[in-house]
C-alpha positions in Angstrom: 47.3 -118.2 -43.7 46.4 -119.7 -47.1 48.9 -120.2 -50.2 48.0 -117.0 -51.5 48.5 -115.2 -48.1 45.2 -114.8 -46.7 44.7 -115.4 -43.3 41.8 -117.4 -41.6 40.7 -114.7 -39.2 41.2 -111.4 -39.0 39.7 -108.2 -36.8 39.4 -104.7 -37.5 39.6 -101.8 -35.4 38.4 -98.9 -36.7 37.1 -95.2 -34.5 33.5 -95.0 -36.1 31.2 -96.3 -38.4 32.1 -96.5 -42.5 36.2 -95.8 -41.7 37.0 -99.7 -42.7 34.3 -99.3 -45.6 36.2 -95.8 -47.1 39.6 -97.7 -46.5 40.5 -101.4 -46.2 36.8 -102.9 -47.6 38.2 -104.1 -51.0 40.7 -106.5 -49.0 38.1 -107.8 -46.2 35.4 -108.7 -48.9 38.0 -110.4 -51.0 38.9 -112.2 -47.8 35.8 -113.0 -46.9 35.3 -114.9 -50.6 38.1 -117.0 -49.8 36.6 -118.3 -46.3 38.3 -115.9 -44.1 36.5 -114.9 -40.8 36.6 -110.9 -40.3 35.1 -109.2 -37.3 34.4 -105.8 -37.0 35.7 -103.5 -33.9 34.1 -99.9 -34.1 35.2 -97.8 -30.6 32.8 -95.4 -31.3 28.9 -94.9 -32.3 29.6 -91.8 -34.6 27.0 -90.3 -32.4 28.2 -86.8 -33.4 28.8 -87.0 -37.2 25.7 -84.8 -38.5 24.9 -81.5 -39.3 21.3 -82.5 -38.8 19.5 -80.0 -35.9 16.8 -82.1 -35.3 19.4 -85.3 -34.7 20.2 -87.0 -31.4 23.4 -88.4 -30.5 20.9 -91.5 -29.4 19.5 -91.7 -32.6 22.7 -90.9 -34.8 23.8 -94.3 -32.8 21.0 -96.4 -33.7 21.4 -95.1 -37.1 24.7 -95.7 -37.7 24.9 -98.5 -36.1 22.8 -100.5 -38.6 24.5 -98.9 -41.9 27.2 -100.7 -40.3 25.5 -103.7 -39.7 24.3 -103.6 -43.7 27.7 -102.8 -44.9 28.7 -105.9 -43.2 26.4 -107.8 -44.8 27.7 -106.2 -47.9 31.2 -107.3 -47.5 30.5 -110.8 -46.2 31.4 -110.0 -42.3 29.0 -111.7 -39.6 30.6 -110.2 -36.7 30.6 -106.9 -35.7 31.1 -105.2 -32.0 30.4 -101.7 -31.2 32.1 -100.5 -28.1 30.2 -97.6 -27.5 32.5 -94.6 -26.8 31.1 -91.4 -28.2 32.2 -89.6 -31.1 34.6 -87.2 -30.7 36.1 -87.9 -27.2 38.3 -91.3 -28.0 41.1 -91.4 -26.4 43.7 -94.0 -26.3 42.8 -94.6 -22.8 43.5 -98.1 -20.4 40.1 -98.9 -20.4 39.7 -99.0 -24.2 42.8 -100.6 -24.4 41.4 -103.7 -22.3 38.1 -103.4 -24.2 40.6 -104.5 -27.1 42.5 -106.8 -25.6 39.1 -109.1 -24.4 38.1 -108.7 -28.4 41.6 -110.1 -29.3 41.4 -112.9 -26.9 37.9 -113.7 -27.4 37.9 -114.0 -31.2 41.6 -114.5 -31.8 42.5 -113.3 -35.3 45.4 -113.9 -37.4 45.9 -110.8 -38.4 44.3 -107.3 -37.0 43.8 -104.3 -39.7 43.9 -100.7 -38.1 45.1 -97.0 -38.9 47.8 -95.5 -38.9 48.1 -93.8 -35.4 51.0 -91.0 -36.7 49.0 -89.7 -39.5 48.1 -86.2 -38.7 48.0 -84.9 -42.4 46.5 -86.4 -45.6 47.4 -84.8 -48.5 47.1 -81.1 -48.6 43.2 -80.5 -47.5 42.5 -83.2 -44.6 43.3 -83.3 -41.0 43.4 -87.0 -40.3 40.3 -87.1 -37.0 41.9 -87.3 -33.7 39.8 -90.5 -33.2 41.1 -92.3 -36.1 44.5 -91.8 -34.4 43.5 -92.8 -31.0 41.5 -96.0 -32.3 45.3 -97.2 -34.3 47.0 -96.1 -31.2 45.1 -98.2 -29.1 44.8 -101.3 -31.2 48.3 -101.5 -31.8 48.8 -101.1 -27.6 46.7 -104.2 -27.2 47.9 -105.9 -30.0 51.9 -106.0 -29.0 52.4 -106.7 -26.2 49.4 -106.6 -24.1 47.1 -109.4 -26.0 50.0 -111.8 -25.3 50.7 -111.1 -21.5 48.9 -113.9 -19.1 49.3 -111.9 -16.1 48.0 -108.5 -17.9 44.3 -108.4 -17.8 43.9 -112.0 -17.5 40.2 -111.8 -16.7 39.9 -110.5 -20.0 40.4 -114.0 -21.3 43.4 -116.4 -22.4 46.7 -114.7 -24.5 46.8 -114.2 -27.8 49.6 -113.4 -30.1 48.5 -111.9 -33.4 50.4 -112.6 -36.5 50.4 -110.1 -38.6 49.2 -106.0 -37.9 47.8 -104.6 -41.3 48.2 -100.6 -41.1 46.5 -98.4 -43.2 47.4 -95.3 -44.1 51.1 -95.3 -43.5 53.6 -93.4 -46.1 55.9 -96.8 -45.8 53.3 -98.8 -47.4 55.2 -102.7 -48.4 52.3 -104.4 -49.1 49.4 -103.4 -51.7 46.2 -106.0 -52.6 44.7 -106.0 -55.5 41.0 -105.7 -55.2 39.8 -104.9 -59.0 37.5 -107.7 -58.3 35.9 -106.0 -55.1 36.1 -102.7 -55.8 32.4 -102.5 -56.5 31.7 -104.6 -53.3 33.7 -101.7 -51.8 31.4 -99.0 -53.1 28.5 -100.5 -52.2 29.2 -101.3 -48.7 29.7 -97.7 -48.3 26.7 -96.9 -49.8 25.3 -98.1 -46.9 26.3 -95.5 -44.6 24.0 -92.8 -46.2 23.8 -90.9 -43.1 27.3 -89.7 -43.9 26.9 -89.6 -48.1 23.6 -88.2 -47.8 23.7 -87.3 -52.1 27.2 -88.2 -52.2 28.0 -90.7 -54.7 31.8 -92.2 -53.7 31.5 -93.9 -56.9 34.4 -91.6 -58.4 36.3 -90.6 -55.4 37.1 -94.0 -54.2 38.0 -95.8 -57.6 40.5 -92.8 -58.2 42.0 -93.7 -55.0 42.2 -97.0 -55.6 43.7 -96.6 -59.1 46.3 -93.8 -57.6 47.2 -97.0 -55.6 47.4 -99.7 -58.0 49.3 -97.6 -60.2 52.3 -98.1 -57.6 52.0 -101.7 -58.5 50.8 -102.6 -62.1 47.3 -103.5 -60.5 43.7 -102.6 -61.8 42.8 -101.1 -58.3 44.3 -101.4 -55.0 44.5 -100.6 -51.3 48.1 -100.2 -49.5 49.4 -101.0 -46.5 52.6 -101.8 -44.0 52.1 -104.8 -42.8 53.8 -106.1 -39.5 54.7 -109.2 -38.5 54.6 -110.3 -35.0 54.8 -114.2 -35.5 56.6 -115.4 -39.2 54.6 -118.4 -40.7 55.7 -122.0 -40.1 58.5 -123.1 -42.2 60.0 -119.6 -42.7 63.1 -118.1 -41.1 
């Protein structure tokens, strides 16, 4: 973690494709400026998330998977892992929960950045996906304690304590980032995923958001989260 409190590594676990990008992107890419290593953990394809009759879910996977791959690039991330569950059917099973654990091990981030498992409702016209939930229910499972038990899993690599667990999403938020200077970074990641915009510009939607949380704070634009920490830094109590 640097003086102005961002870490080295970090890893995000998100359901499908473009949920970091519509959420937590303005923090990663200003990460990412300041040298910070993100990888990218997306459980599912979004094999199912078109209206489109002539669409596979074999091809909806091939597509989305590069928009992530370019919004990535976008945000500065050189990592990214696609477990391959289909869209739609996550659940916070054992088995995805040792898929995690082998990601946590392997790359061993600082902090991890995830949703809010609890969140059924989002303001008064959204039903927060069932595989949102099941992703930030499972990441935090392998996160605390399972990531740091030797004799759980332990062909799925060496322990790993994480630091810090960024939740987004929460109504409890205690941390918010500034990210008027990647906001437009932000954006354009997204517009990467144009499977899912198709003639949607976000431009408006998501720099209302942001402002809504900035406001909170006396900041330009922002994104909010409650932040957990598992391990304090050296020197502090």
């Amino acid at each position: 973690m640097d003086r102005n409190g961002i870490p080295n590594s970090a890893m995000v676990i998100v359901a499908h494709p473009d949920d970091a990008e519509f959420t937590m992107a303005g923090t990663l890419a200003l990460w990412t400026r300041a040298g910070c290593r993100v990888t990218y953990v997306v459980c599912t394809d979004g094999n199912a998330g078109t209206q489109a009759p002539d669409m596979t879910r074999q091809k909806l996977a091939q597509i989305r998977r590069s928009e992530q791959r370019a919004a990535c690039a976008r945000l500065g991330v050189q990592e990214v892992i696609f477990l391959g569950y289909d869209d739609g059917q996550l659940v916070p099973s054992l088995r995805l929960r040792r898929d995690l654990v082998g990601a946590i091990r392997h790359y061993k981030p600082e902090v991890v950045l995830t949703s809010d498992p609890t969140r059924l409702f989002g303001r008064d016209n959204y039903i927060n996906h069932p595989d949102h939930r099941a992703a930030g229910q499972a990441a935090l499972d392998a996160i605390a304690p399972a990531s740091a038990m030797p004799l759980l899993w332990p062909e799925a690599g060496d322990p790993h304590r994480v630091h810090q667990v960024y939740v987004y999403g929460n109504d409890h938020s205690n941390v918010w980032v500034d990210i008027s200077e990647t906001i437009d970074t932000k954006i354009a990641a997204l517009r990467e995923h144009a499977s899912q915009l198709e003639d949607w510009d976000p431009t408006d939607r998501i720099k209302e958001w942001s402002a809504e949380a900035g406001q909170e704070q006396g900041m330009g634009y922002a994104e909010r989260f409650r932040v957990i920490t598992l391990v304090q830094p050296e020197g502090d109590d």
